[in-house]
C-alpha positions in Angstrom: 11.5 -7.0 33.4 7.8 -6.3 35.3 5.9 -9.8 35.4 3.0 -7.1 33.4 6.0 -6.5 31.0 6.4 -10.1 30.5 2.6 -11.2 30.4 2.0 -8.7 27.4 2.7 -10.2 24.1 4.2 -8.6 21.3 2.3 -6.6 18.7 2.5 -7.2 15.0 1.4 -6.0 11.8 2.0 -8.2 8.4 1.7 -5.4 5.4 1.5 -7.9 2.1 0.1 -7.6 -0.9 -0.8 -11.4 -1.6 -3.4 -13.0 1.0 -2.3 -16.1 1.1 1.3 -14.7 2.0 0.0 -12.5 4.9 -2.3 -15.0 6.1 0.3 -18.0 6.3 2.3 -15.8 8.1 -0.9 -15.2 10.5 -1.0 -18.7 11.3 2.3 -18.7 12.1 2.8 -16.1 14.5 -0.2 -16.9 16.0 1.0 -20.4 17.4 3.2 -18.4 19.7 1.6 -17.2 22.4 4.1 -14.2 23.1 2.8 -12.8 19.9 -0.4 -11.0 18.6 -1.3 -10.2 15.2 -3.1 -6.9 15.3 -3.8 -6.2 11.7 -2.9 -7.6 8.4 -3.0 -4.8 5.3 -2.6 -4.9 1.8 -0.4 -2.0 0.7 1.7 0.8 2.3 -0.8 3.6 2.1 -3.3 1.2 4.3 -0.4 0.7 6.3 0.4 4.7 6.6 -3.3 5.3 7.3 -4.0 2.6 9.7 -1.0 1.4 11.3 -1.0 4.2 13.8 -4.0 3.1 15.0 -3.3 -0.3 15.6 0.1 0.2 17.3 2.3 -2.8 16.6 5.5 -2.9 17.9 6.9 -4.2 14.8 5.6 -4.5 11.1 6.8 -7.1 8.6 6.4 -5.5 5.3 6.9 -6.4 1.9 8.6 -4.0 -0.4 6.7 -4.4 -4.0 3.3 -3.0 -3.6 0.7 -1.0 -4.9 -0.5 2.8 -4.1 2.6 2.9 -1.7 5.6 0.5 -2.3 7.3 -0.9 1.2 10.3 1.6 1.1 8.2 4.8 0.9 5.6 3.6 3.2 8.5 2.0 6.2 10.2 6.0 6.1 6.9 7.2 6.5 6.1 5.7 9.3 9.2 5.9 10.8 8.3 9.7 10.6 5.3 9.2 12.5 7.0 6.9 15.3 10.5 6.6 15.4 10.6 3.6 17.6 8.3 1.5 15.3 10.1 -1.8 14.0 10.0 -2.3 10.6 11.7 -5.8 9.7 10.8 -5.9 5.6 9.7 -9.6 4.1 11.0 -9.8 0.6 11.5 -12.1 -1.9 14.3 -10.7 -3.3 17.9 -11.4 -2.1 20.0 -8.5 -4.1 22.2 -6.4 -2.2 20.6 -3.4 -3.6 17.1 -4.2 -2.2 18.7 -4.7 1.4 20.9 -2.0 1.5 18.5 0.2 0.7 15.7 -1.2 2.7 18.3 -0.4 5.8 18.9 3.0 4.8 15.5 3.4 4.8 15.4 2.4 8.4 14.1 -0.9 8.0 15.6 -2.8 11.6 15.8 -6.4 9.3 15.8 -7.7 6.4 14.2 -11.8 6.0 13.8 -13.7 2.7 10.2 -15.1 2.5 11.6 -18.6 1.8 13.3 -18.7 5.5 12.4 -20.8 8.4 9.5 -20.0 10.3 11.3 -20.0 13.3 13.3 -17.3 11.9 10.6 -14.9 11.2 10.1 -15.2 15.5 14.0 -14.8 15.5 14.0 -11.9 14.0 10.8 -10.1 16.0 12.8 -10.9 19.2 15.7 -9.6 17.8 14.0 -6.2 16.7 12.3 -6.2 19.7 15.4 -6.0 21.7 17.2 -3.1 19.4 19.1 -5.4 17.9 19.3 -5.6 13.7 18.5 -8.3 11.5 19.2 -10.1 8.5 18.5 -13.4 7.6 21.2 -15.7 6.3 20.4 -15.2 3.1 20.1 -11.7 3.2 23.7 -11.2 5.3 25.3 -13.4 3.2 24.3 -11.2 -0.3 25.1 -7.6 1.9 28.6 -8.1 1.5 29.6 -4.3 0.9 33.3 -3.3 -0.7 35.9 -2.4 1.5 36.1 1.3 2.1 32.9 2.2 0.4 30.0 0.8 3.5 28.2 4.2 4.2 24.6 4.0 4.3 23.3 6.6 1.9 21.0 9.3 2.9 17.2 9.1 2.6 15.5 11.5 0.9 13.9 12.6 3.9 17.6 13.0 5.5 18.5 14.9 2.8 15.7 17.3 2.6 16.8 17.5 6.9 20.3 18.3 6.3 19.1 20.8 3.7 17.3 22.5 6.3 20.2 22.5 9.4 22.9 23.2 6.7 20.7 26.3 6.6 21.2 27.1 10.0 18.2 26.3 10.9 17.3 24.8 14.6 15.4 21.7 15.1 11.9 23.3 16.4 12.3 25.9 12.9 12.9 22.3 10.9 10.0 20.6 12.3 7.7 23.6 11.4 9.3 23.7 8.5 8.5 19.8 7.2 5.5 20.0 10.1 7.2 16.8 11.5 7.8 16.7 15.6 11.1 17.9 17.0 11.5 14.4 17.8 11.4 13.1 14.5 14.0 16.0 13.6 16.3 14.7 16.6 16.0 11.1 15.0 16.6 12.4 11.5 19.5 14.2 12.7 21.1 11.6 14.7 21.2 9.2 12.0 22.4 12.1 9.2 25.4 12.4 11.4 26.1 8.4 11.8 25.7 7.6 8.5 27.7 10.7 7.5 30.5 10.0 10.3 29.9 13.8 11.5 30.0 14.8 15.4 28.9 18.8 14.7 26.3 21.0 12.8 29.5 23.1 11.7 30.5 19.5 9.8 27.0 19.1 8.4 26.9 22.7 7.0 30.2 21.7 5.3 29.4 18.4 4.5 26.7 19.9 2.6 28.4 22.8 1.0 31.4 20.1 -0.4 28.4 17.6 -1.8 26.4 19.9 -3.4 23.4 19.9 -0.8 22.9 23.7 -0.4 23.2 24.1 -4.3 20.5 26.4 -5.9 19.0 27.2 -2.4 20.2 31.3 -2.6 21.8 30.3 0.9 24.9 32.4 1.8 27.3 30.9 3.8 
């Protein structure tokens, strides 16, 4: 690592609903001098408006909000910039909420009654490609044995739906006017969650599950 590389401190964004939340968590990161808050926003469609603008390298975001819930707006901007790291700050410790926050492409998962050194844990983590999840949260995500595939996004499904088709990825980013890069990322991660290696496996992935269903494709 570049002494530049080292000197510049990381960028975050808090996305919270409740001031006194976002703004403890302010202080917090704020002590460390490797860190800089860039923006603190009230809902996910402030986030999707704004965030690009600000360029954090990681966003803490809560999931309950209003105009655009965490979930919806952490997949949207995922669509924007793939290599943004979204590590969501919840309050609730069910192994529904976390498992889906993940599939959503959330990199973590922290309960907001952790440590504050944990929250720093868990930025340097992200920052480093690494994923995760607070105790708390690891210990609840406890998945059944033979049944730990991440589901599909909406997004990946409406992506499969599209490649099943025969589709390429320039004609699928037209198609959702998304950047071929995005579609690369979307596909990549269709075919780890699904355990496929080839676009012949995805088209039949898709014609065993249903996927292609009512489309008037042929194949």
């Amino acid at each position: 690592m570049t002494l530049d590389a080292q000197a510049s401190p990381i960028r975050v964004a808090i996305v919270d609903d409740h001031p006194m939340v976002a703004e403890g968590i302010q202080s917090i990161l704020e002590s460390y001098d490797d860190i800089s808050v860039v923006g603190t926003l009230t809902n996910g469609r402030e986030a999707v408006d704004q965030l690009p603008s600000l360029r954090p390298d990681v966003v803490l975001m809560d999931l309950n909000m209003p105009e655009i819930g965490g979930l919806t707006a952490t997949e949207m901007l995922l669509e924007q910039d793939p290599d943004l790291r979204v590590l969501i700050l919840s309050m609730h410790d069910s192994p529904e909420y976390i498992s889906t926050a993940l599939s959503h492409g959330a990199m973590g998962y922290i309960l907001k009654d952790v440590q504050t050194e944990e929250i720093k844990t868990a930025i340097d983590e992200v920052m480093i490609g690494n994923r995760y999840l607070c105790t708390g949260a690891k210990g609840s995500l406890e998945p059944p044995e033979g049944n730990d595939r991440e589901p599909l996004t909406s997004r990946e499904q409406t992506v499969l739906l599209q490649l099943a088709q025969g589709k390429s990825n320039k004609e699928v980013a037209l198609e959702l006017n998304i950047s071929v890069r995005t579609v690369e990322t979307h596909r990549k991660n269709i075919k780890r969650k699904l355990g496929i290696s080839s676009t012949a496996g995805l088209t039949r992935y898709a014609m065993e599950h249903g996927v292609l269903q009512g489309t008037g494709v042929g194949l």
